[in-house]
N, CA, C and O of each residue as an XYZ file, in Angstrom:
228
protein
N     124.463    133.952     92.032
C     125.816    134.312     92.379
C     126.093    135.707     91.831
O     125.590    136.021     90.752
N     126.888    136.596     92.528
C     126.867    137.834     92.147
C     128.386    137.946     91.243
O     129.357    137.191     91.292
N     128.210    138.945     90.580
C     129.534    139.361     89.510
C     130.719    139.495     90.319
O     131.684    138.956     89.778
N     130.992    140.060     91.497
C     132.117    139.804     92.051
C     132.273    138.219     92.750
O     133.396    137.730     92.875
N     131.432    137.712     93.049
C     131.618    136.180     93.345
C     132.376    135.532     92.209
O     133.543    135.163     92.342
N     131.755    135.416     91.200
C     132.256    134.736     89.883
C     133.820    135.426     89.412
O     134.800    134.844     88.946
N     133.666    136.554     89.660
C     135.501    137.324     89.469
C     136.173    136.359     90.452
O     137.046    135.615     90.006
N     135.773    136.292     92.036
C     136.912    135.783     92.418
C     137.187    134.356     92.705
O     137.960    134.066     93.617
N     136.449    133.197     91.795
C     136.487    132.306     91.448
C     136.555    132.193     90.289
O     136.104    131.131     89.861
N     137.072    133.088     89.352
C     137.679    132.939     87.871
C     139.173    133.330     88.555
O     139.986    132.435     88.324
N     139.621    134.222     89.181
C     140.896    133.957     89.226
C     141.574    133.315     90.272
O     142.789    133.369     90.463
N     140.533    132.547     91.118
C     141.443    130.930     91.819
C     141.421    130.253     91.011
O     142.214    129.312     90.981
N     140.417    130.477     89.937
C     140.821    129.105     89.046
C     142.342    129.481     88.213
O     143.167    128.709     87.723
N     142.325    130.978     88.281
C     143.702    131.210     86.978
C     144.874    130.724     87.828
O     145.932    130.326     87.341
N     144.597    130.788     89.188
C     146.293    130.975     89.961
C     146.670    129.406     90.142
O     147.816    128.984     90.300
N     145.185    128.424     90.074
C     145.422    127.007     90.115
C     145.673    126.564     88.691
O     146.296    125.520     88.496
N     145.199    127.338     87.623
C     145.656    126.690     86.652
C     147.444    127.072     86.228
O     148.175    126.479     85.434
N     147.749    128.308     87.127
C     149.549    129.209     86.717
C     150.058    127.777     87.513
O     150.959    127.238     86.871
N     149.718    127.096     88.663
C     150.325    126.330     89.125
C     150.928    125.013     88.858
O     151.821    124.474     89.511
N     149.996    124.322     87.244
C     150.189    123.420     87.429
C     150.591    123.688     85.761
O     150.515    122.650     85.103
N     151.010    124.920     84.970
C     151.588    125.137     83.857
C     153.866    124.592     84.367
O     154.512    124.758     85.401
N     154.191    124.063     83.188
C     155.664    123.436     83.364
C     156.416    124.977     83.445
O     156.234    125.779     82.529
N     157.178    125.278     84.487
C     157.562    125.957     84.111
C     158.978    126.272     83.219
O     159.463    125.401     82.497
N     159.508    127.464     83.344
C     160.728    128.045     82.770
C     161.782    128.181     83.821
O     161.689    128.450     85.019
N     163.481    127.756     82.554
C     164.148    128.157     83.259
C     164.581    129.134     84.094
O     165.587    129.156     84.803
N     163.456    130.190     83.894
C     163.768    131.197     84.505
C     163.135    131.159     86.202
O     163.177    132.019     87.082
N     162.757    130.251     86.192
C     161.832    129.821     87.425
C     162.693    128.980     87.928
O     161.898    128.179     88.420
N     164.074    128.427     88.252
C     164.249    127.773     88.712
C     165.651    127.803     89.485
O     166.122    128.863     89.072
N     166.558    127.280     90.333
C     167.573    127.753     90.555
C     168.140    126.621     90.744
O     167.825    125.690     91.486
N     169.385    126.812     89.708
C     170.549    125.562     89.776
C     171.153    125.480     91.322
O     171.426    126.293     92.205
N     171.221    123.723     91.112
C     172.310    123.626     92.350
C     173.553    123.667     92.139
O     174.322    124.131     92.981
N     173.875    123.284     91.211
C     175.058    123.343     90.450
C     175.645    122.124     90.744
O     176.736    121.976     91.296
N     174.854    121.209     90.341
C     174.928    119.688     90.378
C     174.541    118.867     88.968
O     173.540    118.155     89.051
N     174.907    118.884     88.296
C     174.573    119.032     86.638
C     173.616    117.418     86.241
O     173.279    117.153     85.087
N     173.341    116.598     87.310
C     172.609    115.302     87.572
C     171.481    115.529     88.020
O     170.449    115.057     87.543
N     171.560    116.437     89.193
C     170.472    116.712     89.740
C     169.835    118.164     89.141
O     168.641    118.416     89.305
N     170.781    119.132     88.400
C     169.722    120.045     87.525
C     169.002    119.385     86.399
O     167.822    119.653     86.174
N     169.787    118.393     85.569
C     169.094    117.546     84.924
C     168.034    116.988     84.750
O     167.302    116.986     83.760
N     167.911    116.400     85.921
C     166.863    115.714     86.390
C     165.713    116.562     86.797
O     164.555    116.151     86.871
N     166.137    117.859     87.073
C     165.001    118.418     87.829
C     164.475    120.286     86.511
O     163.969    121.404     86.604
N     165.066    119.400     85.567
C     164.452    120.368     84.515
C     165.336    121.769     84.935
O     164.917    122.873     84.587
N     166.619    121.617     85.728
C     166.960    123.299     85.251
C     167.348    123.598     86.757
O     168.105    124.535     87.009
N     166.867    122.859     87.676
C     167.571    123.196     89.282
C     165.734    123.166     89.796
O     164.696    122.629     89.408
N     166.242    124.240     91.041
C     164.803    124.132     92.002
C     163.977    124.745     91.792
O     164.388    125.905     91.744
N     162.630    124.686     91.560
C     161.470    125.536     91.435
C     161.466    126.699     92.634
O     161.648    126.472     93.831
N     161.302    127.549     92.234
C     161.750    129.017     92.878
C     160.067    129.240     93.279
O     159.155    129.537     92.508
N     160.029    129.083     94.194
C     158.883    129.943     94.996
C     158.018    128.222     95.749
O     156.821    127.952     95.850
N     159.192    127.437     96.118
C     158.536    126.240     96.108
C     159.349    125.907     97.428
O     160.393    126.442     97.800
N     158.463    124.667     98.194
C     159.362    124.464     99.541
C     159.927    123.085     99.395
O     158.987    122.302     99.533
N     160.872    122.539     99.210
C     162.042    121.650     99.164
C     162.231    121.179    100.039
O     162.207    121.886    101.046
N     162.643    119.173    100.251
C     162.600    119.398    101.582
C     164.327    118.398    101.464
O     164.726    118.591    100.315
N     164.977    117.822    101.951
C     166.424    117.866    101.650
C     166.680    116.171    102.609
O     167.064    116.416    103.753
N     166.574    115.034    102.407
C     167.248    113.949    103.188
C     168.433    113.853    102.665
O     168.691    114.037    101.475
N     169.434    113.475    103.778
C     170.973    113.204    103.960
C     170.707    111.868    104.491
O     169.782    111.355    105.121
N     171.972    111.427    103.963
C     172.439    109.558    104.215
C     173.423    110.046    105.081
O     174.071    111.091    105.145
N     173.351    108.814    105.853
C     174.295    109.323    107.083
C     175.896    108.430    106.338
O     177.016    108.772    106.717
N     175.698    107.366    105.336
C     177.125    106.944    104.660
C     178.106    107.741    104.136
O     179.125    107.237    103.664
């Protein structure tokens, strides 16, 4: 395996390991629902896709 092979499978491994570090509040964006920021460590993970069910009651 050549030296740039191994570079760019040392840093998929870094971006899979940034992924699964907890993050910070600074990573996250309140709903301003103080149950559901609660629960969700601080609001929504910012750079993340969310997906939203409604009750029709």
């Amino acid at each position: 395996m050549t030296t740039d092979a191994v570079a760019r499978l040392r840093e998929q491994v870094r971006r899979l390991e940034r992924r699964s570090l907890p993050h910070s509040h600074a990573d996250t964006l309140p709903t301003g629902h103080s149950a559901v920021d609660d629960h969700l460590g601080g609001g929504l993970k910012t750079g993340s896709l969310h997906d939203f069910l409604i009750s029709d009651c």
